[in-house]
Structure formats: structure tokens, C-alpha cells
N, C-alpha and C positions, 0 to 999 in steps of 0.2 A: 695376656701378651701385651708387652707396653709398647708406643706407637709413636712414631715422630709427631711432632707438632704439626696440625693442617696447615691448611696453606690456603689463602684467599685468593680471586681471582679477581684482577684490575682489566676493563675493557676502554682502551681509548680510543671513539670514532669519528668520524669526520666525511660529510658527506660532500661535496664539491662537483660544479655541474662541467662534463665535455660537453654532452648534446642533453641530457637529463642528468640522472643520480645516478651516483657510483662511490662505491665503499669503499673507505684504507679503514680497515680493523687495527688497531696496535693494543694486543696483550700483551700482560707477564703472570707469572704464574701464582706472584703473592705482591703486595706492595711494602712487606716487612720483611725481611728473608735474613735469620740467623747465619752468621761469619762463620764457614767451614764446614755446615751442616747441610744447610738447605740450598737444594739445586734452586738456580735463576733463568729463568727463561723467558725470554722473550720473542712474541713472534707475530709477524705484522701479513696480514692478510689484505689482499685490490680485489674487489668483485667486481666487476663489469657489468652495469646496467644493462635490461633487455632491450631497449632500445642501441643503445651502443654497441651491442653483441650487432643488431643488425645493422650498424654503419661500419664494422669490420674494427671494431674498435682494439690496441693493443697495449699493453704496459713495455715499456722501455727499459725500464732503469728502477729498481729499488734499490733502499738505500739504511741504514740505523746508523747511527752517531751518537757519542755521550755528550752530553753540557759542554765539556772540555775541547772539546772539537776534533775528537778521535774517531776515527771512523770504523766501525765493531764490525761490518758486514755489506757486502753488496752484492749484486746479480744484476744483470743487464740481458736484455736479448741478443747483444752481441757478442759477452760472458754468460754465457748459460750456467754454468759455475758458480754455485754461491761462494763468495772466499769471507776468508778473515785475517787480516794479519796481525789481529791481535793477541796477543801471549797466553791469555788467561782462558780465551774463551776455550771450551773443550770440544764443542760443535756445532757446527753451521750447513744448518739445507735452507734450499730454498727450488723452488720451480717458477719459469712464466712460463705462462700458457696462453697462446690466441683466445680471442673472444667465442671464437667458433669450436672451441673444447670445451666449452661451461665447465670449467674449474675454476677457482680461484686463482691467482699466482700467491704464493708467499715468501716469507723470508724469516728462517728460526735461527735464532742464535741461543747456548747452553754454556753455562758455566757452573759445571759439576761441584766446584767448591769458592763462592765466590769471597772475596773480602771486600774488608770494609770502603776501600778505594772503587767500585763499582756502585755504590751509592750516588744519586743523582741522577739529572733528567735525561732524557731518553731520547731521541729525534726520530720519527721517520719521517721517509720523502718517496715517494713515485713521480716520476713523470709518462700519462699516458698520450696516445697521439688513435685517431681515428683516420676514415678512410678523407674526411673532406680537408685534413689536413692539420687540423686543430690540434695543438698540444694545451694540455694541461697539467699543471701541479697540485700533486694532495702532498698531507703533511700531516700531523697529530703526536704529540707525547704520549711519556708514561714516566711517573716517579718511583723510585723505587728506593728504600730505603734499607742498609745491610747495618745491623747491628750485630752488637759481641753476643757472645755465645754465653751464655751465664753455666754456672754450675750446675746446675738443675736441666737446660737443657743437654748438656751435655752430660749427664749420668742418663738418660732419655735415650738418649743416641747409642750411647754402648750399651742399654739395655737392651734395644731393637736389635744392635748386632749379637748380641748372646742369644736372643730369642731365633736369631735365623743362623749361627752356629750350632745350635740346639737341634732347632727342626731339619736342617740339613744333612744332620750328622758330620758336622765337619770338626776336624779337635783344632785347628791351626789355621793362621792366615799365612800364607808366605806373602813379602813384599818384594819387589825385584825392582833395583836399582840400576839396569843397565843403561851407559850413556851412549848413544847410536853414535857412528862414528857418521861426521858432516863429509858432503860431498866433494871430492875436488871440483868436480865440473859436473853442469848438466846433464852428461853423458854418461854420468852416474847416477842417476834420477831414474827411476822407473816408475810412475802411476798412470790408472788407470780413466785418470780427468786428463785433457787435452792441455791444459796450462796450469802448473802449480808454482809456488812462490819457497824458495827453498833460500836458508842460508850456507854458504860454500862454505869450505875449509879456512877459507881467508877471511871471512869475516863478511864478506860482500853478500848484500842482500840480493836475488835476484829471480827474474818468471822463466819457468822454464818451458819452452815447447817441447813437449814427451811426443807428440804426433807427429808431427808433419814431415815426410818421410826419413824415416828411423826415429825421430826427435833427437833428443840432447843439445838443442838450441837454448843460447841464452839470448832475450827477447831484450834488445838495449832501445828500442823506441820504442810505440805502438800508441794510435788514434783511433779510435772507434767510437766517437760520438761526440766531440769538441766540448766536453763537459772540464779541460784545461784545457791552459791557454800555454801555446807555442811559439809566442811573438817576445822573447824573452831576452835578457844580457850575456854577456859571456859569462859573469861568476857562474850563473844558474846553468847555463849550460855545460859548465864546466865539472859542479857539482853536482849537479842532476835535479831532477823535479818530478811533478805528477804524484798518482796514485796508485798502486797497484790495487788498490778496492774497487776503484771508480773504472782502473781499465785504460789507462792512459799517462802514460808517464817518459821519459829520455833517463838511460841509467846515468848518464854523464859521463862529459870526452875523458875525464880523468880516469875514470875507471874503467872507461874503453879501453885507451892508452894502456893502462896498467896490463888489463888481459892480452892484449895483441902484442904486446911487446916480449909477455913473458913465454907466449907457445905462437903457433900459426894457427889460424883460424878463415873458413869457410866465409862468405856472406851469401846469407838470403833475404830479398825484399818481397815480401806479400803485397799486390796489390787486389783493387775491386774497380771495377769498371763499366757502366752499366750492366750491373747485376753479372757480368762474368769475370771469373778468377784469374790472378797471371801471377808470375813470380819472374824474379833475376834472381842468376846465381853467378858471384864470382869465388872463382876460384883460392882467393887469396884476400883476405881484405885485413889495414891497418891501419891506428893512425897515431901518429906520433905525436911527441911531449909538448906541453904547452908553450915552450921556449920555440917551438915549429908550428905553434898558431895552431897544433892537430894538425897538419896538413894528412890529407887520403893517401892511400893506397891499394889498388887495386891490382887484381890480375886479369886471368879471361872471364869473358861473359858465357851463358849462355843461359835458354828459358824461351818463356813465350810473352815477354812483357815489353823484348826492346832492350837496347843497352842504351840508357840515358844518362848513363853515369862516366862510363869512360873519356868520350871526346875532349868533355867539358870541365868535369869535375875531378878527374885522378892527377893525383900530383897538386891539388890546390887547395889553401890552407881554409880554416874553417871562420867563418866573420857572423857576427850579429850585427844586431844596430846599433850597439856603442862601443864594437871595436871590426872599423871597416878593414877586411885583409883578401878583398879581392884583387883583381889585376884592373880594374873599367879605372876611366881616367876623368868621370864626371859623376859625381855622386853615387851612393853606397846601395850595392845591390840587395842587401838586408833590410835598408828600409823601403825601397823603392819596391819591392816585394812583399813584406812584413813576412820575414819570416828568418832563417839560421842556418847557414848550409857551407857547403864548402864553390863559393861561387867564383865563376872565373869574370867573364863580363857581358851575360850575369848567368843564365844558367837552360841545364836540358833537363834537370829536375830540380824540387823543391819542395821535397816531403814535411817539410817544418814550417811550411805555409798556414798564413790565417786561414782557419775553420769556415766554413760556409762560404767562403769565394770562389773566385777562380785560381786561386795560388796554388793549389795543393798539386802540382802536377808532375807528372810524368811525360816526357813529350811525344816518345814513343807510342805513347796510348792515349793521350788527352789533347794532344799539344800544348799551346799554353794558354789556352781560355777556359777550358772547362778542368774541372779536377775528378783524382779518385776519390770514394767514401769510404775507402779501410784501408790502411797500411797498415805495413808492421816490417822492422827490420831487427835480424837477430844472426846470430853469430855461431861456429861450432867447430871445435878446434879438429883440427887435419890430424886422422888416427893414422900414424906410422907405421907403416910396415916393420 
């Protein structure tokens, strides 16, 4: 029986101290891998020292990147979710696991047919944090090289499938071509992972929250770990930013604009708050064309987070630091904040505040000294009777 070509196995390790040693493993499954034939796989393993297990030690955030600065795969403990938004790859798992499970965490990504453009170096990243407070960074490569397929491998390759049409008993392969029809809205999204990254009917890329009750939210901000930075211009906000790998991103006011203009739509803000959950729900939320600054639009509140949006912010156009469009009559509440909002003078919330301050509030639940540690604001259009 003839037999694909082996496959080598490349280990790249990296030992790096929080309170002793602790392991970022980064494999692949060959460091030559034949164009169309041979599966790529890569998959990066954090082991937790014994000593670190007992200072409650945890991984945060892993990560793989190619050379190119493309980001293949992430997980976080805030994403429990390994995602990928990358085209090619065919699959991605990943687990964190507390120190106090003695598993490792990982993170696999699969490319069932890769080409040649998948050659080159490899990145991964962890950052882990323990109980005394300490973060640390692991890191390590992997090269990987995707050459052509020669003739001879491939008469190899349809040998192997003759050989398993044969022992199968199978006379036929059918192929099926069908092209799934794209979602109009979130609310046509149904899986079984709590946030998935879907492109609509329109083109627009976008996360969708399938859970949170009923789901079909579309997720136009979201912070969970200041790994971007929200201190930003109007184009950028305009056109949007962040990552949806890393878990953090603004879809941008144009493309807010766009959806809210063309149906009616719901809002919810997720918030955190020493360690307990809140949310606002308005009834109605919009915001209009850039020629109106985006100015808000809101309807009624209700939730258990406070309405910090209404008094202040409905009806008030949206300003950054390099285009002041609040109402205040002595300097720009975008900078005097660091942050993006729809501010009057200046404001009762401030969810596109600097990371790690005290800006990021909520007044209702924070005032304005302390912040929350998770938002997330997302949208879902009003089903019609």
C-alpha cells in the first residue's frame, strides 16, 4: 500500500521565569509541508510551573501570528473561544485552564490544504499573571516551509486515495459545491459558541453575540483586556479599529450609521463591576450621518446598571481629540478625558476611556473615579410584529 510522505516534527521552547520555570511549547507537525497535500499544523502549548500552580498562577491571553503581521488565532480568558479569522485556516481549538486543573492551556490551529503563501515564520505570545500580581511575557517561533507539489508526490497522493477507495469499497467521490447563503443580520446566526465572527449579506464583517438573551446581537464595541488602544481620531473611529482575534475592537460610527439607519435596532451595554454583572437596555438606539457629527439617539432605559446615557449624552454629537463637537465652553472633553464619546460638557459615561484609569466609567455604578473591567456594547434590530 503506498503512503503519504512522513512528516517531521519541529518543537520550539522557551522557558521564561514568573516566580520559577514555566513552558510556552510551539509545535508544527513538519517544517517542509508539500502545497495541497500536506496538513499544517501548528499548536502552542503554557505549562505552569509547580511552584506557580501554587502561587494560583494563570494564562491570560494566547496568541499565533505570521511574519506578515496577521494574526491566525487567539484565546483569552476572557474569550474562552479560540477564534480565527483567517480564510485558509480550516481549524482552531484551544483551552485555558487555571493553574489549579494541571493541564496545560493550548492553542491548535489546522490548515487541511495549505499553500505556498503560509510559508514563513511563525510567532507565538502568552501573557501569564500570578496571585502576587506579577505579569509576564512568553514568546518562541516556528519556521515553516510550504513547497510545490512535484509529480511524483502527487501520483503518491492519489495512490493513497486509490488505496483507501479500494479498502473502503467505495467506487466514487462526490464533491459538493454548495454556496451557504450569508446572513442578513445576527439574528440569523445560530451556534453553539457564545460569540462568533460572521460575514453579513452586505459585506460587513461582524461578532455576533448568539447568547445573551435570545442573542442575535451585533457586538459594535467591546474591551476586555486593553490589549488596544481607545484613545483614538475621528477617521479611525469613523472607520473602525481593533481586533476581533485579540477581543477588542469599535466596528465604526459609519457602519453603525449604515445599520441604524437602514432598520431599527435595540441597545445593550454589558457592564463589570467589582466582579458583579449589569447591563442597560435602550429601547431604541441610533446614530446618525457623519455630516451630524453621529450624533445619539436613544429611547427608554431600563436594566440594573443605571441610565448614564440619557440625561447627558442622547441627542449629542460624537467628538474625539482632533475633532472637539461637544457643548463645554473651555476645552475639549475628549482630551481632557482621553477617550471618544458622544460628550455634552463632559459626560455620565465614558466607555472609550483610557485602559487602566479611572476613565472608563459608568456614573451610575462607578461614578467618575473608579472604572468598570468589561464592557461591551452591541445592537439587534426590533423584530416586527
Amino acid at each position: 500500500m503506498a503512503s503519504l510522505p512522513l512528516r517531521l516534527v519541529l518543537l520550539v521552547s522557551m522557558a521564561t521565569l514568573i516566580r520559577s520555570s514555566s513552558w510556552l511549547n510551539f509545535t508544527g507537525n513538519s517544517e517542509t509541508i508539500r502545497e495541497l497535500i500536506q496538513p499544517l499544523k501548528l499548536t502552542r502549548t503554557f505549562q505552569i510551573s509547580k511552584n506557580d500552580s501554587e502561587n494560583d498562577s494563570q494564562v491570560l491571553f494566547m496568541s499565533i501570528y505570521h511574519e506578515t503581521k496577521r494574526v491566525i488565532a487567539s484565546i483569552s480568558k476572557y474569550q474562552p473561544v479560540a477564534t480565527s479569522l483567517y480564510p485558509s485556516v480550516t481549524k482552531v481549538q484551544g483551552q485555558i485552564y487555571h493553574s489549579n486543573e494541571s493541564k496545560d492551556s493550548y492553542l491548535q490551529v489546522t490548515w487541511t490544504h495549505p499553500k505556498l503563501s503560509e510559508s514563513g515564520k511563525y510567532f507565538c505570545l502568552a501573557h501569564a499573571w500570578n496571585s502576587t500580581s506579577q505579569n509576564s511575557v512568553f514568546d518562541a517561533d516556528i519556521t515553516v516551509n510550504v513547497i510545490k507539489s512535484s509529480t511524483d508526490d502527487l501520483a503518491v497522493a492519489l495512490s493513497y486515495i486509490q488505496d483507501r477507495l479500494d479498502k473502503d469499497g467505495v467506487d466514487s467521490i462526490q464533491i459538493s459545491r454548495a454556496s451557504p447563503t450569508l446572513p442578513e443580520s445576527c439574528r440569523d446566526v445560530i451556534s453553539s459558541e457564545d460569540r462568533v465572527v460572521v460575514t453579513l449579506a452586505s459585506g460587513l464583517k461582524v461578532m455576533c453575540d448568539t447568547k445573551t438573551d435570545g442573542g442575535g446581537w451585533i457586538i459594535f464595541q467591546r474591551r476586555i483586556n486593553g490589549y488596544v488602544d481607545f484613545y483614538r481620531g475621528w477617521k479611525e473611529y469613523r472607520d473602525g479599529f481593533g481586533d476581533y482575534d485579540i477581543g477588542e475592537f469599535y466596528l465604526g460610527n459609519e457602519n453603525i450609521f449604515k445599520l441604524t439607519s437602514s432598520k431599527k435596532y435595540d441597545l445593550r451595554i454589558d457592564l463589570e463591576f467589582n466582579n458583579t454583572k449589569y447591563f442597560a437596555f435602550y429601547t431604541r438606539f441610533e446614530i446618525l450621518g457623519e455630516q451630524d457629527y453621529y450624533k445619539l439617539q436613544i429611547g427608554g432605559y431600563s436594566g440594573n446598571a443605571g441610565d448614564a446615557l440619557t440625561n447627558i449624552h442622547n441627542d449629542k454629537f460624537f467628538s474625539t481629540y482632533d475633532k472637539d463637537n461637544d457643548l463645554g465652553t473651555s476645552g475639549s472633553c475628549a482630551v481632557t478625558h482621553k477617550g471618544a464619546w458622544w460628550y455634552r460638557d463632559c459626560y455620565d459615561s465614558n466607555l472609550n476611556g483610557k485602559w487602566g484609569s479611572d476613565r472608563i466609567n459608568w456614573s451610575k455604578l462607578t461614578g467618575i473615579t473608579k472604572s468598570v473591567t468589561f464592557r461591551g456594547m452591541k445592537i439587534r434590530e426590533i423584530e416586527l410584529n
